[in-house]
C-alpha positions as CSV (number, residue, x, y, z in Angstrom):
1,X,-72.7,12.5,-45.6
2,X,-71.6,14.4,-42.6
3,X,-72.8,17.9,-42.0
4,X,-70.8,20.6,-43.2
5,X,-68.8,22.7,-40.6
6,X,-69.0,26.3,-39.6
7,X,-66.1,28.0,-39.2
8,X,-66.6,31.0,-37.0
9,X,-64.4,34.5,-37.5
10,X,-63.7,34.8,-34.0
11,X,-62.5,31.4,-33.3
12,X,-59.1,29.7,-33.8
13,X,-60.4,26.3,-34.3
14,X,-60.9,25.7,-38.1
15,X,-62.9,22.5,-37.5
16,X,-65.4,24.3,-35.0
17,X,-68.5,21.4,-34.8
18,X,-70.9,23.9,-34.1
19,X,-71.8,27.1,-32.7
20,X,-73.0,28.4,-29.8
21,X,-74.3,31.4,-29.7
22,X,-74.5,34.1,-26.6
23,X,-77.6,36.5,-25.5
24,X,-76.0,39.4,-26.8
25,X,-75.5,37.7,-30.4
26,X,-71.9,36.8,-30.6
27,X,-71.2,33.6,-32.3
28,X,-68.2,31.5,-31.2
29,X,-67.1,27.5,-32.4
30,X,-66.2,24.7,-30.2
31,X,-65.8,21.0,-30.6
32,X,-67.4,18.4,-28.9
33,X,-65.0,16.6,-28.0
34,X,-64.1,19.5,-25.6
35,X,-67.9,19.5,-24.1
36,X,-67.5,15.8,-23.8
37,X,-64.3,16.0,-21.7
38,X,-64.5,19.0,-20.0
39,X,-68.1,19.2,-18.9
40,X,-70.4,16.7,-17.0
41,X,-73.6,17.8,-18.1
42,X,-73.3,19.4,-21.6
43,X,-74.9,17.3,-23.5
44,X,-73.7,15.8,-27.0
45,X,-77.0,15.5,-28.9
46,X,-78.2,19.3,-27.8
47,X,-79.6,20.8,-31.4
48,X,-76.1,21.0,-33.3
49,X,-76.4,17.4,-34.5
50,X,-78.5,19.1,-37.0
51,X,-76.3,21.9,-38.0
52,X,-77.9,24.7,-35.7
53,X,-76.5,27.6,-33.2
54,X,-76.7,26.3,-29.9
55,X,-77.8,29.4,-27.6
56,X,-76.6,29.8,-24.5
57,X,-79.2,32.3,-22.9
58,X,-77.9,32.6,-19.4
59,X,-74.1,33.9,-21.3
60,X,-73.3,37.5,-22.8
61,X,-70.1,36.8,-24.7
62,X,-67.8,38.0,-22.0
63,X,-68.9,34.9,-19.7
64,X,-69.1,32.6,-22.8
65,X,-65.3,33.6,-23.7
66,X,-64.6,32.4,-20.0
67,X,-66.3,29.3,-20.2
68,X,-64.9,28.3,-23.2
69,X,-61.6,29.0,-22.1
70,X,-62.2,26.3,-19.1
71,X,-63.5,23.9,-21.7
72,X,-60.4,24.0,-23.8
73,X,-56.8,23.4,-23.9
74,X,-55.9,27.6,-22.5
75,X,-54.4,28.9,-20.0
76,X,-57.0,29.1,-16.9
77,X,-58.8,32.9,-17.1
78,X,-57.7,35.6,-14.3
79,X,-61.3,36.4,-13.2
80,X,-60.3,39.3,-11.1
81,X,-60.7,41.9,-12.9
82,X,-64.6,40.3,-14.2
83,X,-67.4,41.9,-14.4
84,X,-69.5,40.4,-11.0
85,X,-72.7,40.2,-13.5
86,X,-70.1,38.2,-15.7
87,X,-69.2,36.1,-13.1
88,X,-72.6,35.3,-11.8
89,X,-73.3,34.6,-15.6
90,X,-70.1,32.3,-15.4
91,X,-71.0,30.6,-11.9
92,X,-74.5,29.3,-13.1
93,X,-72.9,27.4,-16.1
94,X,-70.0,26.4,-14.7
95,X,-72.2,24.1,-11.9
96,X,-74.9,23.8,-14.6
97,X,-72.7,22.2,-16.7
98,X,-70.3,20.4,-14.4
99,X,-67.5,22.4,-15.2
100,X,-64.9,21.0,-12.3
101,X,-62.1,22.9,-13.4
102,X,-63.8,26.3,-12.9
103,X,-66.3,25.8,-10.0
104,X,-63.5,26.3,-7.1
105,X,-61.6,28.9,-8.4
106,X,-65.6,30.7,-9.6
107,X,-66.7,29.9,-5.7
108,X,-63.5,31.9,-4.7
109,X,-63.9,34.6,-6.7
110,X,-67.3,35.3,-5.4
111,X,-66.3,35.0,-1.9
């Protein structure tokens, strides 16, 4: 039986397959199949095979909102108006995580 989804307030996905969940305790669904094709290094079997939050420490929800946008079918974010602390946050996922789509234009912005 598969495990029942969560569907989170704050996102527009109705079939979210889990949650992660920032360090300042915003909750926000994804898919895997969007970790799986956008990022290199996000791993599919990280704890929400069994129906758990997946924290992202290193992410308030401002940088988790810009990650997620490079991780899904959106528009690309204008990150020049971000926080540098958010962008810093954003930087170290994007290479942690082998986001390609966001590590140029993230190297630029810190320039």
């Amino acid at each position: 039986m598969p495990t029942p989804r969560k569907v989170v307030s704050n996102c527009p996905l109705s079939t979210a397959d889990f949650v992660l969940l920032s360090c300042d305790g915003h909750l926000f669904g994804t898919r895997c199949k969007n970790t799986g094709e956008f990022t290199g290094g996000l791993p599919l079997d990280i704890p929400h095979a069994n129906g758990e939050d997946v924290l992202m420490p290193d992410l308030d929800s401002e940088s988790l909102t810009h990650f997620l946008q490079y991780i899904h079918h959106h528009r690309l974010p204008d990150l020049s108006e971000v926080p540098f602390i958010s962008l810093f946050q954003l930087v170290v996922t994007v290479e942690r995580y082998d986001v390609y789509s966001a590590t140029e234009i993230c190297r630029v912005q810190m320039g």
